[in-house]
Each structure stands twice: as structure tokens, then as C-alpha cells.
C-alpha positions in Angstrom: 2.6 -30.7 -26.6 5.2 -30.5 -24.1 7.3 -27.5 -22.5 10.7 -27.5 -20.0 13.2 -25.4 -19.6 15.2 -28.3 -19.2 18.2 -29.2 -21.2 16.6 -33.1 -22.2 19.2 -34.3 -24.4 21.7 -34.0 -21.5 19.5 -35.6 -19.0 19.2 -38.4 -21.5 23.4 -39.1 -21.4 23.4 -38.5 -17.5 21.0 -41.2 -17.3 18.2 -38.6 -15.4 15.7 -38.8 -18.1 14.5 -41.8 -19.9 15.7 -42.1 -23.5 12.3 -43.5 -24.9 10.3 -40.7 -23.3 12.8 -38.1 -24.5 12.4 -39.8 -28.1 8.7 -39.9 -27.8 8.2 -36.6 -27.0 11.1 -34.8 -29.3 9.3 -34.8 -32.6 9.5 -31.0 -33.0 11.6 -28.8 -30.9 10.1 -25.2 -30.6 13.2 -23.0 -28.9 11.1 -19.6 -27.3 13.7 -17.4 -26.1 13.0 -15.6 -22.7 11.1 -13.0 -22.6 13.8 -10.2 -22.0 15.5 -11.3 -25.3 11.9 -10.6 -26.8 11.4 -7.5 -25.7 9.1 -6.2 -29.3 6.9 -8.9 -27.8 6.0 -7.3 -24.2 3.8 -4.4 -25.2 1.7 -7.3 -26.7 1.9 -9.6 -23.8 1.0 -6.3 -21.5 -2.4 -5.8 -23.5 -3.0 -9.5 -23.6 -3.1 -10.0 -19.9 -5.0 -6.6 -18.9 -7.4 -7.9 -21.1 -7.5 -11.4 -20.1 -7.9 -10.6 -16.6 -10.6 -7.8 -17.1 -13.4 -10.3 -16.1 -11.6 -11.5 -13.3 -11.3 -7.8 -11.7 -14.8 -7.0 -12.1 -14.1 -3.6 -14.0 -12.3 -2.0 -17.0 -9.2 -1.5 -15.3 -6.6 0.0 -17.8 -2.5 0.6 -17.0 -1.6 4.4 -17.0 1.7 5.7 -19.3 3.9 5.6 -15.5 2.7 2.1 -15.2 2.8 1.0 -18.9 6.8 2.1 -18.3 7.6 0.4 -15.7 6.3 -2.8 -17.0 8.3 -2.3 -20.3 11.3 -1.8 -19.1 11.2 -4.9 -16.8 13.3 -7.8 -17.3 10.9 -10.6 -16.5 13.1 -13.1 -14.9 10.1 -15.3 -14.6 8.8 -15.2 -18.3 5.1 -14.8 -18.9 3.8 -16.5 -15.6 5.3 -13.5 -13.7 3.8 -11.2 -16.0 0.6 -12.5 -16.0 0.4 -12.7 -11.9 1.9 -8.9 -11.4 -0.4 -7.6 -14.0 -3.3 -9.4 -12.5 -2.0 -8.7 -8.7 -2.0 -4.8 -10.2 -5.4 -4.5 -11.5 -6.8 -6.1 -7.9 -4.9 -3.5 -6.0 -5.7 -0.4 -8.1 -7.5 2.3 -6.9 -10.2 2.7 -9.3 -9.8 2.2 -13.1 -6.6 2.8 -13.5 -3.3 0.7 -12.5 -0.4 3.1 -11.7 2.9 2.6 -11.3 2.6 2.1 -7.0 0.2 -0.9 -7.8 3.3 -3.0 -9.2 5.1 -4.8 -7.3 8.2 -3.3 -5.5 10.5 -6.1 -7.4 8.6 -4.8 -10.9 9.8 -1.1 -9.8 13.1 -1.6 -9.0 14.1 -3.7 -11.4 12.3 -1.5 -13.6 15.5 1.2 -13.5 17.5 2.7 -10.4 15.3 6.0 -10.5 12.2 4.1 -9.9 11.6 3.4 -5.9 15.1 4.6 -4.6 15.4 6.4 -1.3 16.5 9.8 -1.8 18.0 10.6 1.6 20.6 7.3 1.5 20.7 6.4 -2.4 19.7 2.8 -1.7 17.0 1.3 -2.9 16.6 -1.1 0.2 17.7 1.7 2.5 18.3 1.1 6.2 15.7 2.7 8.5 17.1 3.2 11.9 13.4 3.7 13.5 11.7 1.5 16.0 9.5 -1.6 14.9 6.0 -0.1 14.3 7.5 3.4 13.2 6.2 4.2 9.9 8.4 3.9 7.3 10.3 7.1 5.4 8.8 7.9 2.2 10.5 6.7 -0.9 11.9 3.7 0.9 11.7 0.3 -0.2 9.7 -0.3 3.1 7.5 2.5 2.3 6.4 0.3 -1.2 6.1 -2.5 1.2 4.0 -0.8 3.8 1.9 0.9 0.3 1.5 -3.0 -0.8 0.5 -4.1 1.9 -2.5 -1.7 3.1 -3.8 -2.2 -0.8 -3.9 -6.2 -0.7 -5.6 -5.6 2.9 -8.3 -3.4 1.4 -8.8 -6.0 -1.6 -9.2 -8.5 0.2 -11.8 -6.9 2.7 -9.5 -6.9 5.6 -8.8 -11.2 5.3 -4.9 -11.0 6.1 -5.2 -14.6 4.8 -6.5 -13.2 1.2 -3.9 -10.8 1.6 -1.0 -12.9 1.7 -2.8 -14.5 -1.1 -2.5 -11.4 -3.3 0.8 -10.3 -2.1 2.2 -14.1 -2.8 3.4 -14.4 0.3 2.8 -16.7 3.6 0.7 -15.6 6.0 3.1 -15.7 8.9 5.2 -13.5 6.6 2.5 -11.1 6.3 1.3 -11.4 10.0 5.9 -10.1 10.8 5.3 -7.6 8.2 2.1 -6.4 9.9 3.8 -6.3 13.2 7.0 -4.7 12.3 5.6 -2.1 10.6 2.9 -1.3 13.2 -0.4 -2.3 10.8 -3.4 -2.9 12.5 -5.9 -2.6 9.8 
């Protein structure tokens, strides 16, 4: 079994593929559509992963009707894989049993709908906050999700910015900026 989201056949007549591996490997040609052009398949996928990744968290971690929502509506540019990260990066970063809809990413809640995680002073959703580096950020901001994400991956991972980063999927010298510019210390 092999998978790309590569269009092979074309490859083969520019002469980037090789024509007897293309042959080899094209004895049945399974088409899966994205994911946001299977949308009756999501709530299924959701379930799937929370379940899958129960073991991981340690817990019975379930999604809450806010959450559950936010992840249906969601277009999932990045197909299953990103679903399966952001649910499992959600169920590390919940406060007790239950992910809510502040434990998704702020990607997930934006792109969600425009009422989820837009600032209500400036209508933006990445709003521009005049304030000093280290000033905490206005609620309802897209850098008050950020700040919100951050402190949560801190706290899962004990306090290990390194861990953090990890959880966050992000470098570390982008977490250490973020730390700075928005006055963390933790």
C-alpha cells in the first residue's frame, strides 16, 4: 500500500517519477477526497481520535458541545494528521476531564467561523495591540489565545519550555520570543 497526494501520472510524462515504479505501484487507485469534502465523516474521525489517544493522556478526557463545534465546523486543511495532533494537543492541555473550546488551537477557532476568537473592540481577529512588549494582552484577542496556549502547554509540560514548544508545535526560540514579548516568566 502506497499514499501521495501527488499527481503520479504527470510526474511520469515530465520525466520526475520513474515509469516502472509508477507501473509497479498503480495496481489499484483508491481517490480519498479531503477531508472538508467529507464532512459526514468528521464526527467519526473526532470520536476516533479522542478515543485513540485516551491512553496517551492518562485520563478519560471527553470534548464538551463548545469544543465538539468548533472542531466540526473546521475545514481541516491538513486532513486527518492535523486532526489527530490538535485533538491530541487538546486533551494534554485540558483542565481536567473535559476539552473545551480554549484548549484548541487558535488556528482550529478561527477558522472554525468569524464569531469564534474575534476581538470585540477592533473586529479583527488578529487585532493590533498598541501596548508595550510584556503588557498583557486584551481579552478576546488573538494574542490573548496565544498567551491562554501558552501558559496551558507550560503547565503540561511541568514548566519544560522545551516540552512546551513541543506541544505547541513550535521551535523553541519561537516560544522563548513569545515568552518574552508577552512578559511570561512561568
Amino acid at each position: 500500500i502506497a499514499a501521495t497526494n501527488k499527481d503520479l501520472e504527470s510526474m511520469v510524462a515530465r520525466g520526475t517519477f520513474r515509469e516502472d515504479l509508477y507501473y509497479r505501484l498503480n495496481v489499484m487507485e483508491i481517490t480519498i477526497p479531503p477531508l472538508r469534502d467529507r464532512r459526514e465523516d468528521i464526527a467519526r474521525l473526532i470520536e476516533h481520535f479522542v478515543q485513540k489517544h485516551q491512553s496517551s493522556v492518562g485520563a478519560t478526557v471527553t470534548l464538551d458541545d463548545g469544543a465538539r463545534r468548533t472542531l466540526l465546523a473546521y475545514d481541516w486543511p491538513g486532513n486527518v494528521r492535523e486532526m489527530d495532533n490538535v485533538i491530541l494537543r487538546a486533551m494534554l492541555l485540558a483542565h481536567g476531564d473535559r476539552v473545551i473550546e480554549s484548549d484548541l488551537p487558535p488556528q482550529v477557532r478561527i477558522g472554525a467561523g468569524p464569531s469564534i476568537a474575534i476581538d470585540v473592540t477592533t473586529g479583527n481577529g488578529d487585532s493590533v495591540d498598541p501596548r508595550p512588549t510584556g503588557a498583557p494582552p486584551r481579552p478576546g484577542t488573538l494574542a490573548a489565545y496565544e498567551v491562554e496556549a501558552i501558559l496551558a502547554a507550560l503547565r503540561a509540560a511541568g514548566g519544560n519550555r522545551r516540552r512546551a514548544a513541543q506541544i505547541l508545535d513550535i521551535g523553541a526560540a519561537t516560544l522563548y520570543r513569545k515568552l518574552k514579548k508577552y512578559g511570561i516568566s512561568e
